[in-house]
N, C-alpha and C positions, 0 to 999 in steps of 0.2 A: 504494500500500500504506500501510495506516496501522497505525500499531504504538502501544503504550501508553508514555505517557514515567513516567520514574521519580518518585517519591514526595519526593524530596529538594528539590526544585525549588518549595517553596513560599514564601510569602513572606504575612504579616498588617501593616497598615496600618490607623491610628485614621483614620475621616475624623469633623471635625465636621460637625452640622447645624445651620441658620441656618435662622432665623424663618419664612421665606421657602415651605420645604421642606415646610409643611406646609398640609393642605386644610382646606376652612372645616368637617371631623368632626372634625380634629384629629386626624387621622392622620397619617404622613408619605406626600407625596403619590406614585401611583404612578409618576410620571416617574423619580424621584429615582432610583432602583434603578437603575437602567441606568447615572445618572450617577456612583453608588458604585460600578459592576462598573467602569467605565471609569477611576476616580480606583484603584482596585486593582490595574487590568491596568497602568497607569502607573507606580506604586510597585514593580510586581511585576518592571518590567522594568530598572525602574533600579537597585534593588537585587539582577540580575544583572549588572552589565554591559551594559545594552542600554537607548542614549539615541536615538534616533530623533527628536529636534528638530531636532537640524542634519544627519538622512543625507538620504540622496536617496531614500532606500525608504519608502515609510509602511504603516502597519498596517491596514486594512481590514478591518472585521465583515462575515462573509459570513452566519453566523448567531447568533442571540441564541437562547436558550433562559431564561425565565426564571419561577421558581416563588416565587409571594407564599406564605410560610409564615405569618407572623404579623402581626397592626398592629404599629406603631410610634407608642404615643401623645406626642402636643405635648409635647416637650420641644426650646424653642427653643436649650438650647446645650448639649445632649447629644451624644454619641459614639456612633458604631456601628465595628467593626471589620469588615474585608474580607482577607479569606483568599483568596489568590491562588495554584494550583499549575496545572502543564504535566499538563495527562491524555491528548492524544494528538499524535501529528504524523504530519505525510505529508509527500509533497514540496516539496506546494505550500502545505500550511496547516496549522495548528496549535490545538489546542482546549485553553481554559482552563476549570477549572473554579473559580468562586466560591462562597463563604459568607459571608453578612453577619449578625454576629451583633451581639446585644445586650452591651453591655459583662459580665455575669452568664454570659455565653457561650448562651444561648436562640438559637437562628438564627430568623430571620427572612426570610430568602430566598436562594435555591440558583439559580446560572445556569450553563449553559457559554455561550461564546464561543467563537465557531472563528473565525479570524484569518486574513486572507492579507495577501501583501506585496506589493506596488505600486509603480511606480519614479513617483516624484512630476511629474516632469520629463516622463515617455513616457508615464505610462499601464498601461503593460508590465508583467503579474504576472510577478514575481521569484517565484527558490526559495525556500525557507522553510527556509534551512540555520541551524536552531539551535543543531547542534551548533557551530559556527563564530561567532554570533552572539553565544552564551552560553558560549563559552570551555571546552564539555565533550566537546571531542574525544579520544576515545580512556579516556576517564573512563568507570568501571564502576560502575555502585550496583545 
């Protein structure tokens, strides 16, 4: 069963971009997106409560969903922002939804992420108990 998670559970992060980031139109290239949903689901997690460097579980992308809304022209030490919140859970896994916007707040691309959990060590899909993970057990919003 998947149910919708509450609205409070968001979380926005500046990531820079580096020279690097962008293709010879001078766009930012489209690898990058994926590496800002990922630098977002990071921030998103650790400004709940949920460090998963030293657990034994890790996080696993089961699906990427991801929508190019706009370029991003060459700008080698520019800012984009990444908007991180919980839009659904199930037992076993759990779906992010992202916005990467333009510092002006223009978005420029929309992804979800569904997530599962993984015992590093076994292999073995773990539950997906966020409420337990994120500290909002028996919390009402």
């Amino acid at each position: 069963m998947t149910t919708a998670a509450s609205p409070d559970l968001a979380h926005t992060c500046e990531v820079a971009l580096r020279p690097n980031d962008f293709d010879w139109a001078g766009h930012l290239n489209n690898s990058v997106y994926a590496q800002l949903l990922e630098t977002g689901r990071w921030e998103w997690g650790l400004a709940h409560g949920v460090d998963l460097r030293h657990s034994p579980l890790v996080a696993v992308v089961l699906r990427l969903q991801l929508d190019y809304l706009r370029a991003v022209d060459w700008d080698p030490v520019g800012r984009l922002a990444v908007r991180t919140s919980l839009a659904e859970r199930s037992a076993y896994s759990f779906t992010l939804a992202q916005d990467v916007t333009e510092p002006d707040g223009t978005a420029v691309a929309r992804g979800l992420v569904r997530l599962g959990l993984v015992d590093r060590h076994t292999k073995r899909v773990h539950r997906a108990d966020l409420d337990a993970m994120l500290g909002t057990t028996g919390r009402t919003t």
